[in-house]
N, C-alpha and C positions, 0 to 999 in steps of 0.2 A: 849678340847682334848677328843676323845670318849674312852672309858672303851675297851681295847682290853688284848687278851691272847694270848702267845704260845701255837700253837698244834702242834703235831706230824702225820707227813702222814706215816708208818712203811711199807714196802715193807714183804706182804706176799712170804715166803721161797717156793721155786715154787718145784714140785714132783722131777727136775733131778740136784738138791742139790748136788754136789759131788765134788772132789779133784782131780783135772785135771792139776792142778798147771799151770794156764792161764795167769801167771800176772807177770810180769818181775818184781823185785823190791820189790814183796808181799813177805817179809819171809817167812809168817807162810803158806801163798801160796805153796810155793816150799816147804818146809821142808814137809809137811804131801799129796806130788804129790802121787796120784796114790793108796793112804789108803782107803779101805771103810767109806763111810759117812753114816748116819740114814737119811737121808729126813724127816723119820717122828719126830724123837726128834729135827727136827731144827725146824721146822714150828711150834711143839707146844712149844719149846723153846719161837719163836719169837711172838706167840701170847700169851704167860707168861707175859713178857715183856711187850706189849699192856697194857695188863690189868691193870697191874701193877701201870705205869702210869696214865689209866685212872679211877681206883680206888683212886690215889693222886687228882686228881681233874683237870687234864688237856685232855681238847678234845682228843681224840685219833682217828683218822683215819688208814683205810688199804685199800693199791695200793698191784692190785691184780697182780698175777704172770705173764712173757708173755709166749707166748705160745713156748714150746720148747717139740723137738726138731723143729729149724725154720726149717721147710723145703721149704718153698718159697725161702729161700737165697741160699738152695742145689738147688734149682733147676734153681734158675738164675745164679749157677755155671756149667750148661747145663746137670745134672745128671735128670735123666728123669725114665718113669715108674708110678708103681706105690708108694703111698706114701713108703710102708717097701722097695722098693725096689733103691728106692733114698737114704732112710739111707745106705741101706745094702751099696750099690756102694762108696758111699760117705763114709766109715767108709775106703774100703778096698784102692780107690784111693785116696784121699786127707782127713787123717786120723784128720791133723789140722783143718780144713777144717771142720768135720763133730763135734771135740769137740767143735770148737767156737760157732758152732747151738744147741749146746746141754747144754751150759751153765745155770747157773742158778742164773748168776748176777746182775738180774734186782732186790733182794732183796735188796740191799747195798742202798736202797736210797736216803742216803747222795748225791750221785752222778747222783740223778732222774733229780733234777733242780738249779738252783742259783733262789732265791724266793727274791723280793724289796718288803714290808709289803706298804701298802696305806698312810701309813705316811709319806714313803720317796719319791715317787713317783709322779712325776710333774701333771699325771692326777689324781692323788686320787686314783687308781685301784691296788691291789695286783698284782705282774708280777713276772710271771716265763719263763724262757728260760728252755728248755731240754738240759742238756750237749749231745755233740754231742761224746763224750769218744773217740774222733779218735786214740788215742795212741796203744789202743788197739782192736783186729778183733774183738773180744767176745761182748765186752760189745760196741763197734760202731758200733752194729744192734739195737739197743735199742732204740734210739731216737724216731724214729717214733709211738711205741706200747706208751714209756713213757707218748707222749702228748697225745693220746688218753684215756689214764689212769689220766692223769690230768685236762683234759678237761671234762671230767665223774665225778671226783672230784668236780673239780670247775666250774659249767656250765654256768653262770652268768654272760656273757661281761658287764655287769652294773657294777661290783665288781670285775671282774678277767680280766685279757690280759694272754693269754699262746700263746709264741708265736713258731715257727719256733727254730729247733735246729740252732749256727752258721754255716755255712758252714763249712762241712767237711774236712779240709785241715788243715796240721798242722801248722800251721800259725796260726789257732783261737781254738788250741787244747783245749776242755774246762772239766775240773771233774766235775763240780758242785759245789753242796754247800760245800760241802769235802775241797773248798779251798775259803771259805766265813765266817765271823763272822761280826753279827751285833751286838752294842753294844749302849746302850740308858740309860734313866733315869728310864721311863716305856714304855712296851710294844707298849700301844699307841703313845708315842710321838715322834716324828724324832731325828732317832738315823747315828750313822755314822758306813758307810759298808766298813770292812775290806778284800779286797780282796789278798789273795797271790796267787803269781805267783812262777813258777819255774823257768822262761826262758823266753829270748828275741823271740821273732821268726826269726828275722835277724840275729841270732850272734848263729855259731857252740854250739853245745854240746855236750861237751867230756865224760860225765859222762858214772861211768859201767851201772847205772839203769836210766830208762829215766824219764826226768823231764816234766810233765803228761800236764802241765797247763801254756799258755803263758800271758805274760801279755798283749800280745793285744787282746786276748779272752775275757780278764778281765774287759780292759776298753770298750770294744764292749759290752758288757753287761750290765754296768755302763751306758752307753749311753744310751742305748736299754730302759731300764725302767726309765729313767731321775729320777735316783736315786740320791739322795739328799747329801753331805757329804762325799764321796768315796776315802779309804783311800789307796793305792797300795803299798804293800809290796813284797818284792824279800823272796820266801823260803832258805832258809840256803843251802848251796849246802853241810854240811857237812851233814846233815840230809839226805838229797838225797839218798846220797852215801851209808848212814847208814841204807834205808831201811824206809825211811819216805816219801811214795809215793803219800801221801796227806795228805794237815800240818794239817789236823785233828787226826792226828797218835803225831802229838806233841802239839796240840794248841785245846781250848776248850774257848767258851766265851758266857756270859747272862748277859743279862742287863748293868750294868758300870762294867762288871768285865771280864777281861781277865787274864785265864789261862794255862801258858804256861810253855814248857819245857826252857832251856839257848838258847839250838842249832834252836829254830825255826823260827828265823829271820835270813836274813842273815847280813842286820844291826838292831840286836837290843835295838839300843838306840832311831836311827833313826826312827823306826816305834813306839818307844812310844810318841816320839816327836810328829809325825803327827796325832797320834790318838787325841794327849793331843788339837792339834789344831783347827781339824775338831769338837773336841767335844766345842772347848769353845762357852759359855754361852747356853748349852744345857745339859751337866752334866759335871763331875770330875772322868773320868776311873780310878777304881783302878787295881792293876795290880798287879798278883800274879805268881812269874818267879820261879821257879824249878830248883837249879842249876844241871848241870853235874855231882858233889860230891857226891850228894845228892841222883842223882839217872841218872845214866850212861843211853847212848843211848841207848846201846841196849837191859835196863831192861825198858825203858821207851816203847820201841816197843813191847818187848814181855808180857809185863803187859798189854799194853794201856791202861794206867791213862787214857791219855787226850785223846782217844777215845770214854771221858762218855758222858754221857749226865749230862752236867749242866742247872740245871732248879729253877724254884722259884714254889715251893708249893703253892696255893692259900690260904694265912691267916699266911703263914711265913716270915718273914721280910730277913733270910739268903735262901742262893742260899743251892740246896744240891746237890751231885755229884752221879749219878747213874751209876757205875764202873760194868764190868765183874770182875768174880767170881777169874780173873787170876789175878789180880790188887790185891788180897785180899792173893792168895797162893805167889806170891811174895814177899818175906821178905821185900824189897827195898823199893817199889811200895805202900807196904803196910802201913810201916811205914810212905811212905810221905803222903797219905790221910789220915791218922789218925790226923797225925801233920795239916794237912790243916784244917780241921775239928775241929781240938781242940783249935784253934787258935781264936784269936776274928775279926781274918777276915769277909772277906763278903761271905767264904764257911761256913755253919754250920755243915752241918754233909754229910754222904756217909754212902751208901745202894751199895747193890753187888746182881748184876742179872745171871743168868745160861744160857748164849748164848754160848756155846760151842763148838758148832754144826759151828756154823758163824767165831766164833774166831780161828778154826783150819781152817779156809780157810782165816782171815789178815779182818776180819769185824767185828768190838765192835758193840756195844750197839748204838752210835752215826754213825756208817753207816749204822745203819738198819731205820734210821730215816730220812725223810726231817720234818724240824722246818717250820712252816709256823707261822706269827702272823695275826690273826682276830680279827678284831671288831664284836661285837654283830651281827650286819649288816650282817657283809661279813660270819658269821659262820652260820647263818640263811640260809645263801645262799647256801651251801655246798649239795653235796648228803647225804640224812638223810643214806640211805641203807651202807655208805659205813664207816660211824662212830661207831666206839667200843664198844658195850652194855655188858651185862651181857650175853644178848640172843645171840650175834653175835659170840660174843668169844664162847658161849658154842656151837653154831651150825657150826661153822666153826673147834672147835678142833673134835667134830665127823664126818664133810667131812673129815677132815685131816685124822683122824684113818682109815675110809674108801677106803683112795685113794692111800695115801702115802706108800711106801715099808720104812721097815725098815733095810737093807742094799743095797745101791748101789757102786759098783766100776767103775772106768773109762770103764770099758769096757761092762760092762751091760746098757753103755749109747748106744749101739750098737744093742740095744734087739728092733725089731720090737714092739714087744707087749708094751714098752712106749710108744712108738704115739697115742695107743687105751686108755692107762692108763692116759696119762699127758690129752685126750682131752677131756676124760669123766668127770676128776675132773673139767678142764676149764669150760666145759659147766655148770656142774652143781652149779659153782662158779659166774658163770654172773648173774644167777638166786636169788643168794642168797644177792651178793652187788649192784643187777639191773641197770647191764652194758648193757641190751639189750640185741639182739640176735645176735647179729654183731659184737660185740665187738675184737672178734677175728678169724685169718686168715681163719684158717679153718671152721669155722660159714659164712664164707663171700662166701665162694664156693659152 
């Protein structure tokens, strides 16, 4: 079995950062619609974070912003002119229209891809699919930049497959890893993939908030990378309802350990059953469930516990929990990670990061992340330029200071003068993670 690690790929916070409230189902989305955001305190938030991680000893990579505002998608909505002048249009006549091009959601990259590690995988190759996010307008432009950002990433068909988003149709609605947990003995060895779903694709849904992810996406995907062990579980439809718009908002998992809120199955017995099955004679899942009592749904959402990132330190035997700073201000929240931590479970301890910036728009710690696992080999293979240094963090947080504004509101997404701002930092960004000269739309004209 070859010696492999979790990395993290973290989605650089892109210049038009802001509170549009795009997301049906996001609370903390809607609750702070329309507030001014910093741009620049999210991106140096989120390369805090990076560091952070990559200071503990775990690979850290960054997937660079796309290019927004899209104006290719304005103008294949027949708004014409020049570039300000297709914002301009596009702001006054299809107002939704111009916010979903001006998003800045491709940070969240939990939702970049569903990642199978080489271990589980019929050819031996790491594989990612791009979720194709059809659920929603904003983030179902994304697909196509994502796999060019992963494919820069991972270049290597000897070691990588990135393949094609699902087809666009809700039928194969996909989030990403947002509604994926793999779970093993170690990182190298073949472990079993927990997929959740929210919804049949053939069978109505009544719900107030929509349920993002079908399970024929799931097993389409499962398929797709002849992934090994795949376990399919239904999301909780109370959780739904309650504002858990991907069971990464209630469910977190490493190694043989799954952490989870009561409400995030919707049979939860049933899904420990099958994990317990797909794992026998490869390890013994432990299983650490959060009741209701303990901490109610909706301090569970506006904490996000289980939107950490659970990881294993290099040279520590327990898992530790890398929670936002809300998990900690929450009396509830807080008290249940201490207890998880102080317990002689398989959690040891929790650490608290300052993504603030992310979590006033419904994004922890764990959706600014895709978990990728490599072997020596396949991390060998990587783009060196686009992995975490000392030098990178520090020359990326002074492009940041240089590019970024420090207050945007919804409506200053309307300001010509960001086309020239968002494209001058792009360019000089491609340069810096050595994505080429083409990397994006506007470089390609």
């Amino acid at each position: 079995m070859p010696h492999a690690l979790e990395a993290n790929a973290d989605g650089l916070i892109g210049p038009t950062h802001s509170y549009a409230g795009l997301s049906p189902g996001n609370l903390a989305s809607s609750l702070n619609k329309g507030e001014a955001s910093n741009p620049r305190a999210a991106v140096l938030q989120g390369l805090d974070k990076m560091k952070r991680l990559a200071d503990l000893g775990l690979p850290q990579f960054v997937l660079p912003p796309h290019e927004r505002p899209n104006v290719p998608f304005l103008r294949a909505l027949g708004f014409g002119g020049s570039d300000s002048q297709v914002l301009e249009a596009a702001w006054e006549q299809a107002p939704a229209f111009a916010a979903a091009a001006c998003s800045a959601s491709p940070m969240w990259a939990a939702n970049a891809a569903t990642v199978t590690p080489s271990a589980d995988a019929a050819d031996g190759r790491v594989h990612f699919t791009p979720a194709n996010l059809h659920t929603n307008l904003h983030r179902a432009l994304e697909h196509p930049q994502t796999r060019r950002a992963l494919n820069a990433l991972f270049p290597d068909p000897r070691h990588f497959a990135v393949h094609d988003a699902l087809p666009a149709v809700s039928h194969l609605a996909d989030e990403g890893a947002a509604n994926h947990v793999r779970l093993c003995a170690e990182h190298g060895a073949p472990g079993v993939n927990l997929m959740v779903w929210g919804r049949d694709a053939f069978e109505a849904w009544g719900g107030a908030f929509p349920a993002r992810q079908t399970c024929q996406a799931s097993q389409a995907i499962m398929r797709r990378h002849g992934a090994s062990h795949p376990v399919l579980a239904q999301q909780s439809r109370t959780a739904i309802a309650g504002g858990t718009f991907h069971n990464d908002v209630v469910c977190v998992g490493a190694l043989d350990t799954l952490f989870f809120h009561e409400l995030a199955f919707e049979d939860p017995e049933g899904t420990r059953t099958a994990i317990r099955a797909a794992a026998e004679g490869l390890f013994e899942p432990k299983f650490v469930e959060i009741s209701a009592a303990d901490l109610p749904l909706a301090d569970a959402i506006s904490s996000y516990l289980f939107n950490s990132m659970l990881i294993q330190v290099p040279g520590e035997d327990r898992l530790t929990l890398i929670c936002p700073t809300e998990t900690r201000d929450n009396p509830r929240s807080h008290a249940v990670a201490e207890q998880v931590a102080g317990s002689n479970g398989p959690i040891g301890r929790v650490e608290y990061v300052d993504v603030r910036q992310s979590m006033r728009n419904g994004g922890g710690p764990a959706c600014l992340r895709l978990r990728v696992v490599l072997t020596e080999a396949e991390l060998a293979a990587t783009n060196p330029a686009m992995r975490l240094t000392e030098d990178l963090h520090g020359a990326l947080s002074i492009w940041a200071l240089r590019w970024y504004r420090d207050r945007l509101t919804p409506a200053d997404l309307a300001d010509p003068a960001l086309i020239d701002e968002t494209r001058g930092a792009l360019d000089e960004l491609t340069g810096i993670l050595d994505l080429g000269t083409d990397f994006y739309p506007f470089q390609r004209l």
